[in-house]
SETI-138336 format. One record per residue (C-alpha): residue in one letter; x, y, z. Coordinates in steps of 0.1 Angstrom, whole numbers, plus 5000, padded with zeros to 4 digits. Example, Ala and Ser with C-alpha at 12.3 -4.5 7.8 and 13.67 -1.06 7.14 Angstrom:
REM residues 2
a512349555078/s513749895071/
This chain:
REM residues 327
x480048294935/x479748134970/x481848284994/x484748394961/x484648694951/x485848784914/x487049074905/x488049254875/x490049604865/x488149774837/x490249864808/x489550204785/x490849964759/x488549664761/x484849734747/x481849634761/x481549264749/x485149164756/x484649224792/x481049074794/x482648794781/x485348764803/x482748804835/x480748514821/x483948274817/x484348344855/x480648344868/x479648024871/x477148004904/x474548194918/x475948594927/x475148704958/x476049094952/x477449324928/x479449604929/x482049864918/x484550034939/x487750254936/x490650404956/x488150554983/x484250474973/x482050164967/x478750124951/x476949804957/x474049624955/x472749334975/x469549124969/x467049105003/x465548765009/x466048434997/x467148484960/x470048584941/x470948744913/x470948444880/x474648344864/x476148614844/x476648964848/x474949274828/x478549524824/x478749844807/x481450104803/x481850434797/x484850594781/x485450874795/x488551144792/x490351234823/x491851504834/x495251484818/x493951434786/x494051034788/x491150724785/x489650564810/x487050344816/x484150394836/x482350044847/x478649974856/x477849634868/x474449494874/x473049134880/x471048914857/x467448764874/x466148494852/x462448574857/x459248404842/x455848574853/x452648414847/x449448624826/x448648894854/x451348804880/x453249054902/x456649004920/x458649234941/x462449274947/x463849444975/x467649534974/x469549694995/x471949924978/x475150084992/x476950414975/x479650584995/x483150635009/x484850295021/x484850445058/x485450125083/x482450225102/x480450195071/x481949835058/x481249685086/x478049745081/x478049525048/x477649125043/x480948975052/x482148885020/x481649215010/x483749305035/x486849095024/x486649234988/x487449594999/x490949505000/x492849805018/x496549625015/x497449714978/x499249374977/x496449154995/x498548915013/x499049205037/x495849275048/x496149115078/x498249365087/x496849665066/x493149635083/x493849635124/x497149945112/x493050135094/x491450035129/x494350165149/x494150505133/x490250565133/x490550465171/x493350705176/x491550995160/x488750935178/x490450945212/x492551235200/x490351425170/x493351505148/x494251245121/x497651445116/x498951385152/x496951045149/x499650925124/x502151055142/x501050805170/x501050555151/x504150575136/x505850655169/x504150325181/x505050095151/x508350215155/x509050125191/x507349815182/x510049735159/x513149925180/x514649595189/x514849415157/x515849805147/x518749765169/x519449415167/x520249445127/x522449795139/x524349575166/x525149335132/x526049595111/x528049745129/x529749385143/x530449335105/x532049675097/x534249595127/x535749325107/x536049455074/x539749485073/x540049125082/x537348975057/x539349245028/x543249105039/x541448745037/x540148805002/x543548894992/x545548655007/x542948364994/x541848534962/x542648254938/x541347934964/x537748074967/x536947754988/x539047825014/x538248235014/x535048075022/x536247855047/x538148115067/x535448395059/x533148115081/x535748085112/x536248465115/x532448495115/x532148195143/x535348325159/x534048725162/x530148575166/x529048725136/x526048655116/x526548785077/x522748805070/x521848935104/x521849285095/x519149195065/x516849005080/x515149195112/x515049455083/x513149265058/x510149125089/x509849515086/x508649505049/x505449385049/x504449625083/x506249905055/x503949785027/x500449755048/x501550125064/x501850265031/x498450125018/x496450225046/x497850625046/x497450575010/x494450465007/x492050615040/x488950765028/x489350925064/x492351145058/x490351275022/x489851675025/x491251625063/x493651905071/x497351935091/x499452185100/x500552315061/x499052035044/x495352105035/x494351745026/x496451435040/x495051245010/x497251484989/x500651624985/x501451905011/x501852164985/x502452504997/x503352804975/x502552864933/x502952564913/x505152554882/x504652424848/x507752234837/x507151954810/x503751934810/x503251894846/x502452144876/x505152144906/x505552304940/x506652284968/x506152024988/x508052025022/x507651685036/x509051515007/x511551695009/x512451675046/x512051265039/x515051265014/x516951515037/x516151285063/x517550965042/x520451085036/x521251165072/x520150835080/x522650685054/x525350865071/x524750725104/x523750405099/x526650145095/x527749995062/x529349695047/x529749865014/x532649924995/x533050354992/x531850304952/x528650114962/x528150394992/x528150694970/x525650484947/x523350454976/x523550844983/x522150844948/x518650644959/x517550954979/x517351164946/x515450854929/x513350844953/x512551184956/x511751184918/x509650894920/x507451004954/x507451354951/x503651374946/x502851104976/x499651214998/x501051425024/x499351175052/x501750915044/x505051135037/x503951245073/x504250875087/x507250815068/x508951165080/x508351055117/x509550715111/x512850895100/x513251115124/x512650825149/
């Protein structure tokens, strides 16, 4: 559709003609390729010479059952060619047709705009930052030849990267907890005029050189660099069936040990998850804190929630966020 590119997540509960008619609502131009793609492989197919495919789309899916007993959807997309041969006429098509991992190498390769739909930032206004992190670590293996001590690298790098604003948000935090017992004795002494607690509250903080918010903010420039990590360690067809140390594929958990059936579901051990929430809690302990001791003991809780809600991460990005810990 020019240079757009229109999407669409295929839904084990939609049948064939409500997404065909949903495509055609969208497709309003000449399509210069088609394709499917998933978490680590593409297929596509791209017309050769000067035509394209006609307006509207040809979509099929397949309902298939996965592993786990669910639905899913299985999509096939083709273009339409609006074609009218005269009594004994012949024409020929040439395509060229792509069907493989989404290696970097191998993108490249493809028509720009083909390109820019492989999105490897889950959330897409971070692929700015998500595609050069995938670059970085494909230039990093190749220079080393071991995608395990490759993230490592990485991590170490984005990390000293980031060591000032790192420090600078400590420095506040701890500048803050330095004057807790004067912000608590002016909330006492002020607690029915709120106007002037928050009058005085603004003269300690100009008088000790104190900025409230500048413990937050250097953290949250870290976020999206966070995000666009975790969707390129996520997300790598090159760490798939790569091994590290204990871990026998970085593009799953480091399981080691007999799994466990408990609920329906199949556990083991899984060390670097585990070292990550050790490490958290560590981290809490040393890192300065405005909270009140209630709130503090509710933030020792997040570790836990976190380990529940992570425990099966791919062991290449438990392994970035391990490092960045221990850093």
């Amino acid at each position: 559709k020019g240079n757009d590119v229109i999407d669409f997540t295929p839904d084990s509960s939609d049948d064939d003609e409500e997404v065909q008619e949903e495509i055609e609502d969208d497709v309003s131009k000449e399509i210069a390729w088609v394709g499917t793609s998933n978490r680590y492989f593409t297929s596509m197919l791209f017309p050769r010479g000067d035509w394209k495919f006609s307006r509207g789309l040809a979509v099929e899916q397949l309902k298939v059952e996965t592993r786990k007993g669910g639905n899913a959807a299985e999509t096939a997309i083709g273009g339409k060619v609006a074609l009218v041969l005269a009594s004994n006429e012949a024409k020929t098509f040439q395509f060229t047709y792509y069907c493989g991992p989404k290696e970097l190498k191998r993108v490249d390769e493809l028509p720009e705009t083909a390109i820019e739909s492989m999105h490897i930032a889950y959330w897409s206004w971070f692929e700015f930052i998500s595609r050069p992190m995938a670059r970085l670590l494909v230039w990093l293996n190749s220079w080393i030849g071991n995608y395990g001590i490759a993230i490592i690298l990485l991590t170490l790098l984005v990390r000293g990267i980031l060591w000032p604003v790192t420090q600078k948000a400590n420095n506040s935090m701890r500048r803050m907890q330095k004057i807790q017992p004067q912000m608590k004795a002016l909330r006492e002494k002020y607690k029915d005029n709120p106007q002037e607690m928050n009058m005085r509250m603004m003269e300690l903080y100009r008088q000790e050189k104190v900025n409230p918010l500048g413990g937050c903010l250097p953290l949250l420039l870290q976020l999206p660099i966070f995000f666009a990590l975790y969707s390129v360690f996520d997300t790598a067809v090159e760490l798939r069936h790569v091994s590290f140390l204990w871990a026998k594929d970085l593009a799953q958990p480091d399981l080691i040990g007999p799994t466990i059936g408990i609920f329906g579901k199949e556990l083991g051990l899984h060390p670097l998850i585990i070292a990550m929430t050790i490490l958290m809690v560590v981290q809490q302990k040393m890192t300065p804190s405005q909270a009140d001791p209630m709130q503090q003991k509710m933030m020792m809780v997040m570790p836990i929630v976190m380990l529940f809600f992570l425990y099966n991460l791919p062991s290449g990005l438990t392994l970035y966020w391990t490092v960045s810990q221990i850093f």
